[in-house]
matplotlib code that plots the C-alpha trace (Angstrom):
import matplotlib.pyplot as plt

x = [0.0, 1.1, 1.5, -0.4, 3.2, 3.9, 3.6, 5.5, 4.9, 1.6, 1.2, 0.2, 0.3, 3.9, 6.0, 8.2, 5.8, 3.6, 6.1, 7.6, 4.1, 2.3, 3.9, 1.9, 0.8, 0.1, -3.5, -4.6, -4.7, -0.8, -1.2, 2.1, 1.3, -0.9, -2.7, -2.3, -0.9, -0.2, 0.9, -1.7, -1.0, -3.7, -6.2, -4.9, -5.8, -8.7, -10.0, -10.3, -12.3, -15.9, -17.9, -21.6, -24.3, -22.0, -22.9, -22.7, -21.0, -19.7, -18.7, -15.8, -13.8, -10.9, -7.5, -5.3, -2.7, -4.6, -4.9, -2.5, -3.4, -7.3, -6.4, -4.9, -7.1, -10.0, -7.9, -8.3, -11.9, -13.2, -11.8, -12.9, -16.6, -17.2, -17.8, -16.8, -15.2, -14.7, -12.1, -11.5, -8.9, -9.9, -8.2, -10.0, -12.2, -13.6, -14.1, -15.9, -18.0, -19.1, -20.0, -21.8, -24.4, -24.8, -22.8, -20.6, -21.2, -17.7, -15.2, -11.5, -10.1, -6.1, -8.4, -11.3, -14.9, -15.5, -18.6, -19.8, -19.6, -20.9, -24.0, -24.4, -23.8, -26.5, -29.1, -27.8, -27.5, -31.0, -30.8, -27.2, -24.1, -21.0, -18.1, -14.4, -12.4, -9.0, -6.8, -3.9, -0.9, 2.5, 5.0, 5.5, 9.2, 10.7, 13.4, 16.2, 18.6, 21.8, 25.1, 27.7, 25.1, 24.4, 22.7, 20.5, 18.9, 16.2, 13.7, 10.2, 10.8, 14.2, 11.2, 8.2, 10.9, 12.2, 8.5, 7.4, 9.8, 11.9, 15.3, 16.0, 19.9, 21.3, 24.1, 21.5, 22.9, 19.6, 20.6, 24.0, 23.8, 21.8, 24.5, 27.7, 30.7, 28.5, 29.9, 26.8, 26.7, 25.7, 22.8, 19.5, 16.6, 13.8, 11.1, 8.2, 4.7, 1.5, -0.3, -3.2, -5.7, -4.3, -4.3, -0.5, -0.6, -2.5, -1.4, 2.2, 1.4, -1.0, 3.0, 3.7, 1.2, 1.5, 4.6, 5.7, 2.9, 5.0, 6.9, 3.8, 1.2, -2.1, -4.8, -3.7, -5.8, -5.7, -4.3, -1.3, -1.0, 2.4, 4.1, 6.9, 8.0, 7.4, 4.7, 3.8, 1.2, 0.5, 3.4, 5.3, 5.9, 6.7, 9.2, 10.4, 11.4, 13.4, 15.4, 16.4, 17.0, 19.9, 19.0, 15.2, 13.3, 9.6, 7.4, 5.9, 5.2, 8.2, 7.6, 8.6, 12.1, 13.1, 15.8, 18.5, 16.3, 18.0, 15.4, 15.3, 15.9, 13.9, 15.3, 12.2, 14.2, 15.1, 17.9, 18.8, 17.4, 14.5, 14.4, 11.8, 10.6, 7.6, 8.8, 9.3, 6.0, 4.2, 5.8, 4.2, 1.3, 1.3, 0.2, -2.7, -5.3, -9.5, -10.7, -14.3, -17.3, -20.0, -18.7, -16.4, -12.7, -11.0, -7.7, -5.4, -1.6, 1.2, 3.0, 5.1, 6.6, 9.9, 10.3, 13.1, 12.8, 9.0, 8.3, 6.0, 5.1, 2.2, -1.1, -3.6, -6.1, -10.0, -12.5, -15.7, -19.2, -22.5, -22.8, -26.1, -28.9, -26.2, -27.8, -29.5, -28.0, -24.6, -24.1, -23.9, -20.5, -19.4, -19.3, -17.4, -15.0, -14.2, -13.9, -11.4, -9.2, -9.4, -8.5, -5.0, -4.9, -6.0, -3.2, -0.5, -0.4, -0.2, 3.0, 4.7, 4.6, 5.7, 2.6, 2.0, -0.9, -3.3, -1.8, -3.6, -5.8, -7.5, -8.0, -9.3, -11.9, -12.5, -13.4, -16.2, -17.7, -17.5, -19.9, -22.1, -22.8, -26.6]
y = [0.0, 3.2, 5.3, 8.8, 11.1, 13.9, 17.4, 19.8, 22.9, 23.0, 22.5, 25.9, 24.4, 25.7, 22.2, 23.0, 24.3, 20.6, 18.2, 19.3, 19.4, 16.1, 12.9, 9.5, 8.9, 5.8, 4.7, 5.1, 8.1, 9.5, 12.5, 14.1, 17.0, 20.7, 19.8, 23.3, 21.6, 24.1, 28.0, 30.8, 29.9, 28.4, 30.0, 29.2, 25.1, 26.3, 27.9, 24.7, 22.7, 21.7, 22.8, 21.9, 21.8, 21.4, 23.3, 23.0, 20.6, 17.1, 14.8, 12.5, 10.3, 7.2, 6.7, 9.0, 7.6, 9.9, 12.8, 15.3, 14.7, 15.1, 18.2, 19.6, 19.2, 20.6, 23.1, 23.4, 22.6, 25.0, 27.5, 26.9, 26.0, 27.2, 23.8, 23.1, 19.0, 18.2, 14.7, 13.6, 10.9, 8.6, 5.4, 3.3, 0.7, 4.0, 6.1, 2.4, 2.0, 5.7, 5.4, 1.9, 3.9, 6.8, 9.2, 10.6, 11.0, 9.4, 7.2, 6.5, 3.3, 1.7, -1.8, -2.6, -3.1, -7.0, -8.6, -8.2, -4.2, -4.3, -5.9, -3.0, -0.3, -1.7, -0.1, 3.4, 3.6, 3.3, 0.3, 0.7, -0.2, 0.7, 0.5, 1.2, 3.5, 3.8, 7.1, 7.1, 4.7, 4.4, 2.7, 0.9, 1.1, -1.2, 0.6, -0.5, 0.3, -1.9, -0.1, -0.1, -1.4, 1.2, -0.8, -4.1, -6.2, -8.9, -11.4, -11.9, -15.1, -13.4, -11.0, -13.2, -15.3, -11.9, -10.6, -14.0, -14.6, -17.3, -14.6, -13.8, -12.8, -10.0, -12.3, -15.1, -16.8, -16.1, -12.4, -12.8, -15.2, -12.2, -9.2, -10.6, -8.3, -7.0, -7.4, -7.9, -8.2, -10.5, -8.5, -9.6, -8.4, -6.1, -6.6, -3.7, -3.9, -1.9, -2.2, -0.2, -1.5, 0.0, -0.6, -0.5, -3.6, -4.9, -4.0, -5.3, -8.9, -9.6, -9.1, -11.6, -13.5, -13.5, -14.1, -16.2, -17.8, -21.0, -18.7, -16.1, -18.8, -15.9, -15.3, -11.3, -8.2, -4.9, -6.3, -7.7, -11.5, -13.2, -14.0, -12.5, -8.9, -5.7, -3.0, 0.7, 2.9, 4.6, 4.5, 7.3, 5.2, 2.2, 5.0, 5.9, 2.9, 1.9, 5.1, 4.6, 0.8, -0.9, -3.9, -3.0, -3.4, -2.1, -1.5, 2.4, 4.5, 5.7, 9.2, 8.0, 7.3, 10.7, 11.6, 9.3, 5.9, 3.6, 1.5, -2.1, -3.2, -6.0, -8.9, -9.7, -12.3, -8.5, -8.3, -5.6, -5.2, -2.9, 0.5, 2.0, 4.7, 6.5, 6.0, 2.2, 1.7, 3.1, 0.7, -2.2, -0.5, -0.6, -4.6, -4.4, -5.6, -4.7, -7.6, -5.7, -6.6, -3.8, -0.5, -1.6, -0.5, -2.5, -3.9, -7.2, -5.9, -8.3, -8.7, -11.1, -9.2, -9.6, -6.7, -4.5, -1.7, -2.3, -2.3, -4.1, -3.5, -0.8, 0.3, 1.9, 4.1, 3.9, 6.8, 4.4, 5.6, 4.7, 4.1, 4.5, 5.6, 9.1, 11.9, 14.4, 16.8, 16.0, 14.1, 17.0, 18.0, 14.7, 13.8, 17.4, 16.4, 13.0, 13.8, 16.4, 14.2, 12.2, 14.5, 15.1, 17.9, 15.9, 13.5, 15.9, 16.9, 12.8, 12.7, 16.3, 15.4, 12.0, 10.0, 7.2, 8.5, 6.2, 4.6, 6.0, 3.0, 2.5, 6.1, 6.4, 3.6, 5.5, 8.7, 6.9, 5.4, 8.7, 10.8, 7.6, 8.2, 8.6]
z = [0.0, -1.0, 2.4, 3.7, 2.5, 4.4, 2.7, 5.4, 2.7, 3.8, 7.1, 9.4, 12.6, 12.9, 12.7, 15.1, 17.8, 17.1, 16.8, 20.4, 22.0, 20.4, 21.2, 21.2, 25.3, 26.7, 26.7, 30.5, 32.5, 32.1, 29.3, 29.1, 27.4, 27.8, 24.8, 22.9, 20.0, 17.6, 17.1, 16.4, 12.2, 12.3, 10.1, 6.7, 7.3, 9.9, 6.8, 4.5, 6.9, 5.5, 8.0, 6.9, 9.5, 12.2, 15.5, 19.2, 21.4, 20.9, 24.7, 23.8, 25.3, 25.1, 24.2, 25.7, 23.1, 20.5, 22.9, 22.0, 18.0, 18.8, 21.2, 17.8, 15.3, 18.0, 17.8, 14.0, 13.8, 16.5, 14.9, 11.3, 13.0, 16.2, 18.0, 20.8, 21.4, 24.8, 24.3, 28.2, 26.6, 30.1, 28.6, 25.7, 28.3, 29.5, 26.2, 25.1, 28.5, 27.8, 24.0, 24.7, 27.0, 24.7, 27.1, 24.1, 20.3, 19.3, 21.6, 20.8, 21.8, 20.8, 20.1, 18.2, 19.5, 20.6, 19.5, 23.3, 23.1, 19.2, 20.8, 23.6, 21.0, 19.4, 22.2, 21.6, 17.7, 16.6, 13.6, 13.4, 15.8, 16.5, 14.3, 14.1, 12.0, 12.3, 12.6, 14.3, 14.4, 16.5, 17.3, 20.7, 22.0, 24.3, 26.6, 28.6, 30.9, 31.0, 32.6, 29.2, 27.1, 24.4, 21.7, 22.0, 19.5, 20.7, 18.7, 19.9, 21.1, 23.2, 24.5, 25.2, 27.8, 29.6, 30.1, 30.9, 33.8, 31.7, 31.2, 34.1, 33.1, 31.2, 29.6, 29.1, 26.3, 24.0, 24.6, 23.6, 20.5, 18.9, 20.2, 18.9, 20.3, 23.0, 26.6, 28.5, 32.2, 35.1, 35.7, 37.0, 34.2, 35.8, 33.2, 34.0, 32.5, 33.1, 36.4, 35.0, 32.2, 29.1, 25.1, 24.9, 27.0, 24.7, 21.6, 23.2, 23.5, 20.7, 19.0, 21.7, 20.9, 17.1, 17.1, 19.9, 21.2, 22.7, 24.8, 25.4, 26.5, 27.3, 25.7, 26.2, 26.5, 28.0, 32.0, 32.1, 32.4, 32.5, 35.3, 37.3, 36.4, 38.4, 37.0, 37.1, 36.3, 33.1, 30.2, 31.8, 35.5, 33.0, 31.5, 34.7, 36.5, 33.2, 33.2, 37.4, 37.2, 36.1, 34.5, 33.8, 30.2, 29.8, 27.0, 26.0, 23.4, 21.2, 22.7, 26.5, 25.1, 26.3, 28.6, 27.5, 27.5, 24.7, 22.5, 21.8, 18.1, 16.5, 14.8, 12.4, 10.1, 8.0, 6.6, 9.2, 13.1, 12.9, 14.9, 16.6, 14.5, 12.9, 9.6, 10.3, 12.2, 8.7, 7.0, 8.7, 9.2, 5.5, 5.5, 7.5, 6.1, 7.1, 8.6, 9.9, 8.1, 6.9, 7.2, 10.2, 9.0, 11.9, 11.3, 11.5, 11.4, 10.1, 13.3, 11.8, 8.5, 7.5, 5.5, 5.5, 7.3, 9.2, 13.0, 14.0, 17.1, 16.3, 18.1, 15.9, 17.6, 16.2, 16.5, 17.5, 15.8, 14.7, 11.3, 11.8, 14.2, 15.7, 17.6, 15.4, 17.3, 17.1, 13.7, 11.8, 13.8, 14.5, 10.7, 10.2, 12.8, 11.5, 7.7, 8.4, 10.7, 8.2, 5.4, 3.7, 6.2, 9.1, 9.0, 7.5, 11.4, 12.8, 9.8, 11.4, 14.5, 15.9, 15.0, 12.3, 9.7, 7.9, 4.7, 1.6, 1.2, 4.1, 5.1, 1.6, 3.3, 6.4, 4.5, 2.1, 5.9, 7.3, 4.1, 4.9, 8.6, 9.3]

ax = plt.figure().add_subplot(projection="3d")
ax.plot(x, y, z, "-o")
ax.set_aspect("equal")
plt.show()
């Protein structure tokens, strides 16, 4: 699939004002950012957005992974419409729980409905249900801290056994056989995961899952499973404790790989070990395929690519709708909202700053769903 390019000529957000303020958060409670999103250039792509009907207030609410790009283009949209969107970003089961009782007009969540909450949304979207169209996409690093360790490469079947208590040592010989020439220690590992509820957990060991399943043995979701290993709450305590413990590994989003934290690279039978990038994350979000039936976009990522160059270890963020049977009230502004986040502009912003955008195919997808909203 031919991937969402970035066109950095047009963009008047002022690039260097978003790209330091949005960074992809961890989906729970820990939002690292004010929000703002953007400089007062606004106008010029303010001034493109297709308004329509829209009016009043729209109540939303989920993954704070996609906080800090919704909290930018509200930014856009207000100003181009005069609505306001009120996006608490409570953590996906929440933003769910909320749209599944008709609390908000649109929830975000870092996993796709289950047939279970397809079946409640059915009571709030009058002959229609709920139904997921993706938006967002990142990459989900895995840090360490090893004292005169500077570069690590591990497989998933390497990582399966630390986070399921079966490496326990540093110079395990697993560990070394794929870091020829690097002197690793006699270190106990400290393997940290999530103590909250969250979608990077989950997006975390379906890769486990998919692609070691023999050394990952759970059935996986959004609370941790495995044995052994310490946890902390939200992506940034998960950050934390990696950066002040020697020996420790954890899993977060590439934008916690701040303050001298060193990132994991994946051997995925490449040619090369993969890095943890934006750029790299696109490319494997590139073979996803749409596995949802009806006018449900969700996806089923290749978690076990080989290609040069592709991370794999992605979360893609839906926006969570009715496709049919929305609120009078608010459809007008809620279809507004979601075709522009959806538009060339919309995801210009997720390529400037840090975030994975749509590839060309499927957003092409989400934007024919979104005209056919009712």
């Amino acid at each position: 699939m031919k991937l969402q390019r970035t066109n950095r000529r047009a963009l008047a957000l002022g690039a260097l004002a978003v790209s330091g303020a949005l960074a992809l958060t961890a989906c729970g409670s820990d939002d690292t950012s004010d929000g703002t999103g953007s400089s007062a250039s606004s106008s010029a792509q303010a001034s493109s957005i297709k308004c329509d009907d829209a009016k009043g207030q729209l109540l939303a609410d989920g993954s704070s992974a996609q906080k800090n790009a919704i909290d930018a283009w509200v930014k856009q949209f207000s100003t181009a419409c005069g609505v306001q969107i009120n996006y608490k970003g409570g953590g996906s089961g929440a933003g769910v729980t909320a749209f599944t009782q008709g609390q908000v007009a649109f929830a975000g969540s870092d996993s796709a409905l289950k047939p279970d909450e397809v079946t409640a949304s059915k009571k709030v979207c009058s002959g229609g249900q709920g139904i997921d169209l993706p938006m967002v996409g990142g990459p989900i690093a895995v840090g360490f801290n090893v004292s005169g360790v500077d570069s690590l490469t591990l497989d998933a079947s390497t990582l399966a056994k630390i986070f399921n208590n079966k490496i326990t040592k540093w110079n395990d010989p697993a560990i070394a056989k794929l870091n020829p020439g690097v002197k690793l220690p006699d270190l106990k590992i400290q393997a940290f995961h999530r103590s909250d509820e969250s979608g990077t957990t989950d997006n975390f060991t379906k890769y486990l899952i998919a692609t070691a399943k023999s050394d990952f043995p759970y059935e996986g979701g959004k609370a941790w499973q495995a044995d052994g290993g310490q946890s902390a709450s939200g992506s940034s305590g998960v950050a934390q404790q990696v950066k002040e413990t020697n020996g420790a590994i954890g899993y977060f989003e590439l934008s916690y790989a701040k303050d001298g934290i060193k990132t994991v690279d994946l051997d995925t039978g490449a040619a090369e070990p993969v890095k943890a990038t934006v750029e790299n994350a696109t490319k494997a979000i590139s073979e996803a395929k749409v596995v949802g039936t009806g006018q449900d976009l969700s996806l089923e990522l290749n978690y076990g690519t080989k290609a040069d160059g592709a991370y794999p270890m992605v979360l893609v963020t839906y926006e969570i709708v009715c496709d049919k049977g929305n609120k009078a009230d608010t459809l007008p502004a809620t279809k507004a909202f979601l075709r522009y986040i959806a538009s060339e502009d919309g995801q210009k912003i997720l390529a400037d700053a840090s975030y994975a955008p749509i590839p060309d195919e499927i957003i092409a997808k989400v934007r024919t769903t979104i005209e056919g909203l009712s």
